[in-house]
VOZAVO-265666 format. One record per atom (N, C-alpha, C): x, y, z; atom name; residue in one letter; residue number from 1. Coordinates in Angstrom, 1 decimal. Each point is the difference from the previous one (the first is absolute). Layout:
% VOZAVO-265666
       x       y       z  vexgu  ronu  volum
       X       Y       Z     CA     A    NUM
...
This chain:
% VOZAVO-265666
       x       y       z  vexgu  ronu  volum
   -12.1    -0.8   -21.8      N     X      1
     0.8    -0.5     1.1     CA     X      1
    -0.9     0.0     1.2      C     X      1
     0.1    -1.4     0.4      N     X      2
    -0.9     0.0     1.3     CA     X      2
     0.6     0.9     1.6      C     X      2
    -0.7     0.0     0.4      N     X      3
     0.5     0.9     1.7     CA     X      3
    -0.6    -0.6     0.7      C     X      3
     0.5    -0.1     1.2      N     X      4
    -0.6    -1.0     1.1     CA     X      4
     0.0     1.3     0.9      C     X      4
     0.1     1.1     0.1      N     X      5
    -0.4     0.9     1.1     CA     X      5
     0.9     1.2    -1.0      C     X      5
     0.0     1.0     1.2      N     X      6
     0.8     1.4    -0.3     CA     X      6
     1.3    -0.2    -0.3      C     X      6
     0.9     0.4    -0.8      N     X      7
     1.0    -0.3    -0.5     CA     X      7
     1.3     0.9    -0.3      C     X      7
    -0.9     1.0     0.0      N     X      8
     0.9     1.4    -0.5     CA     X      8
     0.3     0.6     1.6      C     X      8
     1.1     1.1    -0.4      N     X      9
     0.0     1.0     1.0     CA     X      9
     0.0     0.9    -0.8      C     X      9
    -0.1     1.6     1.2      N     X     10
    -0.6     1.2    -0.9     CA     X     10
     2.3     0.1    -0.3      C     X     10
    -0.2     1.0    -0.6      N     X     11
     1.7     0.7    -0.6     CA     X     11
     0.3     0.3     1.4      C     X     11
    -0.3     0.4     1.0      N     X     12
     1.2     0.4     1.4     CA     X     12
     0.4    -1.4     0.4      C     X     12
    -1.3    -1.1    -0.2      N     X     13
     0.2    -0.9     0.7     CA     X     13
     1.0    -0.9    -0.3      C     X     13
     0.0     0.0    -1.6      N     X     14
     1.0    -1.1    -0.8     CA     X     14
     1.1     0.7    -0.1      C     X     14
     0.6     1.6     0.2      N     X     15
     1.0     0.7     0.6     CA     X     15
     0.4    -0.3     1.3      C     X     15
    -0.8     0.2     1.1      N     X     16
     0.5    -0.5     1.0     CA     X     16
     0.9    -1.5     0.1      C     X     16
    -0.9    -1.4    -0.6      N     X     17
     0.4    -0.8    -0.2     CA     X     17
     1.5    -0.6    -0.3      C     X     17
    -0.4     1.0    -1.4      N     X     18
     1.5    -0.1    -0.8     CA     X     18
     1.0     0.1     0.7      C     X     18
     0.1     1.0     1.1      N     X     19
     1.0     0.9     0.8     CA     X     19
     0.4    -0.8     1.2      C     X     19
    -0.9    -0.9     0.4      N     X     20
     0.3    -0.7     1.2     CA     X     20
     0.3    -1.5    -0.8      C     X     20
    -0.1    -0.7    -0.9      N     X     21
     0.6    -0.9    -0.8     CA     X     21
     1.7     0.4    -0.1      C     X     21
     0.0     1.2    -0.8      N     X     22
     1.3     0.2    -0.4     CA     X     22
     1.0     0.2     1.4      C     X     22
    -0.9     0.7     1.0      N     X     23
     1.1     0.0     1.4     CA     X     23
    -0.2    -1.3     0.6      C     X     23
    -0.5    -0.8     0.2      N     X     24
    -0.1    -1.7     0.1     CA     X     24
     1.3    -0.5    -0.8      C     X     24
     0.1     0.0    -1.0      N     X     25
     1.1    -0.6    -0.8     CA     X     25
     1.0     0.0     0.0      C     X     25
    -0.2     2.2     0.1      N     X     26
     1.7     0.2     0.4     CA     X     26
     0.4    -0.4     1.2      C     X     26
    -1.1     0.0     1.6      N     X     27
     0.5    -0.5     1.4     CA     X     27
     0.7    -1.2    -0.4      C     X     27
    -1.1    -0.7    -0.6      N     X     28
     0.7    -1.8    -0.2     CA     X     28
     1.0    -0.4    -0.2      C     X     28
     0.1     0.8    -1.7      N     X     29
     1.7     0.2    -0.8     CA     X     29
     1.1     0.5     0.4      C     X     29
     0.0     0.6     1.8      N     X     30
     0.5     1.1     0.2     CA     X     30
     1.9    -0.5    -0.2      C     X     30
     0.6    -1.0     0.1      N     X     31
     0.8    -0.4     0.1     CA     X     31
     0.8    -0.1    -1.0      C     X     31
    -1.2     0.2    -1.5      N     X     32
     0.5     0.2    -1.2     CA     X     32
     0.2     1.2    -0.3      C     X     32
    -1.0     0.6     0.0      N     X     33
     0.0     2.0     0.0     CA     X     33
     1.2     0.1     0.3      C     X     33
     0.4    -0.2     1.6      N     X     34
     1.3     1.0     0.7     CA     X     34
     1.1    -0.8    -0.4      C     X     34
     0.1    -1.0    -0.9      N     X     35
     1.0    -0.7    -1.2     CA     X     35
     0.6     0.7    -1.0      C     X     35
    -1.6     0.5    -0.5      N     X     36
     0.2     0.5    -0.9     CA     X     36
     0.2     1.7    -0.2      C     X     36
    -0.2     0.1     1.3      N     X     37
     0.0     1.6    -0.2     CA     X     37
     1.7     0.2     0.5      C     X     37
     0.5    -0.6     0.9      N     X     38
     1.1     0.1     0.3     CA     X     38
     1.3    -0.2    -1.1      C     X     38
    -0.4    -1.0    -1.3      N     X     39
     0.7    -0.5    -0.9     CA     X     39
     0.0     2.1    -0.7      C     X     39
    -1.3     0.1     0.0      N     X     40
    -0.2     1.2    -0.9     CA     X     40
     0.4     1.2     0.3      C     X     40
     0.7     0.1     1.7      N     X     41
     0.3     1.3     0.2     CA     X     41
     1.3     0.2    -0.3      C     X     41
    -0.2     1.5    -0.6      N     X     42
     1.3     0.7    -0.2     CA     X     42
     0.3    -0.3    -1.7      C     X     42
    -1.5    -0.7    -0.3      N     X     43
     0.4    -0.5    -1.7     CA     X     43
    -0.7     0.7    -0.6      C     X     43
     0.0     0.4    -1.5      N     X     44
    -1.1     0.5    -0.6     CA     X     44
    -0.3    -1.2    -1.5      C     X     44
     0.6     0.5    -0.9      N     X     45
    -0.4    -1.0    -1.4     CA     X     45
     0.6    -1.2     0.2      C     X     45
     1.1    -0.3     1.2      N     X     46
     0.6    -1.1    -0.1     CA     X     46
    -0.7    -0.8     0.5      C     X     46
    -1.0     0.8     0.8      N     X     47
    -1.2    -1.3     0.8     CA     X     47
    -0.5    -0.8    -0.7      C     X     47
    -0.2     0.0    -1.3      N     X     48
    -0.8    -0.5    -0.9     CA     X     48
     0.6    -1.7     0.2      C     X     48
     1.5     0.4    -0.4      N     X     49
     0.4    -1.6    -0.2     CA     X     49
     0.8    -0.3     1.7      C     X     49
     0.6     0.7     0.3      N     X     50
     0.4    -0.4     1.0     CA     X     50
    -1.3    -0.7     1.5      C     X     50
    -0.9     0.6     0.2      N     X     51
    -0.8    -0.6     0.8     CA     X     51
    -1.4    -1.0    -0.8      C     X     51
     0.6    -0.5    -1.0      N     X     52
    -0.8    -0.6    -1.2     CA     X     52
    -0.7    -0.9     1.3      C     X     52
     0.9    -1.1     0.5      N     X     53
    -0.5    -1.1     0.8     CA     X     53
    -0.7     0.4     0.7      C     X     53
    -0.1     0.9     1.1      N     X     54
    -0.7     0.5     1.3     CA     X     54
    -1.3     0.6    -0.5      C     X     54
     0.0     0.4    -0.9      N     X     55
    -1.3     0.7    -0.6     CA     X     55
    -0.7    -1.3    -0.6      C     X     55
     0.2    -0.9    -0.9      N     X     56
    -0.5    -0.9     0.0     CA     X     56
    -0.6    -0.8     0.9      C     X     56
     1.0    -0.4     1.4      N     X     57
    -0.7    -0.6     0.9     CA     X     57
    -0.8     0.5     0.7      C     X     57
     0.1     2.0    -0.1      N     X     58
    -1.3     0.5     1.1     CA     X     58
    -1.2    -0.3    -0.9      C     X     58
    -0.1     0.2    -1.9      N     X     59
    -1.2     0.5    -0.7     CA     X     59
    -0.9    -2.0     0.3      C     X     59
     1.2    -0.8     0.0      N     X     60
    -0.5    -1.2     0.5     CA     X     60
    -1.0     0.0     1.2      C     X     60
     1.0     0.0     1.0      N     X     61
    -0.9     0.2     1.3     CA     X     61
    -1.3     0.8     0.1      C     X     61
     0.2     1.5    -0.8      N     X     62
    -1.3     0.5     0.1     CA     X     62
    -1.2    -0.6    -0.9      C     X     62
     0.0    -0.2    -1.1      N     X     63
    -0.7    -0.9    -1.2     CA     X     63
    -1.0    -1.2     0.9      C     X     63
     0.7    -0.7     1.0      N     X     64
    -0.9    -0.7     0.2     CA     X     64
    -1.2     0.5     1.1      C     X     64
     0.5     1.6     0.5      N     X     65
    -0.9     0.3     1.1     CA     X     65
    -0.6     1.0    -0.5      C     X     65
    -0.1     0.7    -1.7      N     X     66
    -0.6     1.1    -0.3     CA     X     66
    -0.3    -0.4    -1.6      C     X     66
    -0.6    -1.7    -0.3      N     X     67
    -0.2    -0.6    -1.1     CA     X     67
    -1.4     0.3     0.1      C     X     67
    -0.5     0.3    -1.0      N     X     68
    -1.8    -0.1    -0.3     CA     X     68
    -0.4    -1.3     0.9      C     X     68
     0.4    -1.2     0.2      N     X     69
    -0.7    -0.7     0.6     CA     X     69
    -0.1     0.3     1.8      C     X     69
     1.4     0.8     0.0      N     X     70
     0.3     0.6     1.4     CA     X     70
    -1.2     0.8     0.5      C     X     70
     0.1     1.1    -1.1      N     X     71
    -1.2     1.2     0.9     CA     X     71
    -1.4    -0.7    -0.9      C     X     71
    -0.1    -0.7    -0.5      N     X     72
    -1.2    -0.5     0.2     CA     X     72
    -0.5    -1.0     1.2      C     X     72
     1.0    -0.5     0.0      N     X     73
    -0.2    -0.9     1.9     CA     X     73
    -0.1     1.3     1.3      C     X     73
     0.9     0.6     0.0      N     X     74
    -0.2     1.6     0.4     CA     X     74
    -1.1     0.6     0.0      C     X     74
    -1.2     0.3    -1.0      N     X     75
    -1.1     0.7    -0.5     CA     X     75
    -1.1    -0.8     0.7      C     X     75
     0.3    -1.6    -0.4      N     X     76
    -1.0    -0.9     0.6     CA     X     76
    -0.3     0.2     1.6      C     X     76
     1.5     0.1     0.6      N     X     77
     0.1    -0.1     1.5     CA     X     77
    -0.5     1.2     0.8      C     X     77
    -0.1     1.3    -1.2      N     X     78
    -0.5     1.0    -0.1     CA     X     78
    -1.1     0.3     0.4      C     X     78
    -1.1    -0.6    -0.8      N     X     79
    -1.2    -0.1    -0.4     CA     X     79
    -0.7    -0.7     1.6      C     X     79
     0.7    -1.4     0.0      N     X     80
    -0.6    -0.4     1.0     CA     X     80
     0.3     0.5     1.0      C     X     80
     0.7     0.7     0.7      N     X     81
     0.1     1.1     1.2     CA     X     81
    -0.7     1.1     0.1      C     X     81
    -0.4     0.3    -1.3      N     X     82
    -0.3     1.8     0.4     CA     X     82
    -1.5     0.0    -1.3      C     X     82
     0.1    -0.7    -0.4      N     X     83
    -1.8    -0.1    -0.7     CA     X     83
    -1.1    -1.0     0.7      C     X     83
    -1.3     0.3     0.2      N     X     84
    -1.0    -1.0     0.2     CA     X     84
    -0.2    -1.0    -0.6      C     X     84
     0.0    -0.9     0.2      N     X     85
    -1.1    -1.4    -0.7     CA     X     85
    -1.2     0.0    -0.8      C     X     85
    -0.6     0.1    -1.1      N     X     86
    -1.0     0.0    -0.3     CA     X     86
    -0.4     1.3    -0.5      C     X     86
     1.2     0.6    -0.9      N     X     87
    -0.6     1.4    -0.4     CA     X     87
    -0.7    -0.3    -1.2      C     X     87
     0.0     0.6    -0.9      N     X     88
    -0.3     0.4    -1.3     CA     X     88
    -1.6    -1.1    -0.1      C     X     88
């Protein structure tokens, strides 16, 4: 596989990443979350089917902001912020 520069991050880094992706998604989706969390309070196994819909529409909303192509656009925007030009 070809590389056009540095590519990787070290493990804190693609931890950190991860962590600000997934709080990105949830800020986004937030409309869905507190849908869905509200459908779910006060439930326990009934949540399963009863908040079927609202869980689907949050795992929707987040999917498109925490998709491999997501935090790879993420990693990229990464890279070019906080790495040099012209390493390796």
């Amino acid at each position: 596989m070809a590389s056009s520069g540095p590519r990787a991050l070290s493990n804190r880094e693609e931890d950190r990443l991860m962590k600000q992706v997934k709080a990105d998604g949830l800020k986004k989706c937030d409309d869905y979350v507190k849908a869905f969390a509200a459908c779910a309070e006060g439930r326990t196994v009934s949540t399963a089917w009863a908040c079927r819909g609202q869980l689907k529409e949050m795992q929707s909303c987040l999917a498109q902001y925490t998709s491999p192509d997501a935090v790879d656009a993420a990693r990229r925007q990464w890279l070019k912020e906080n790495r040099p030009e012209g390493g390796a």
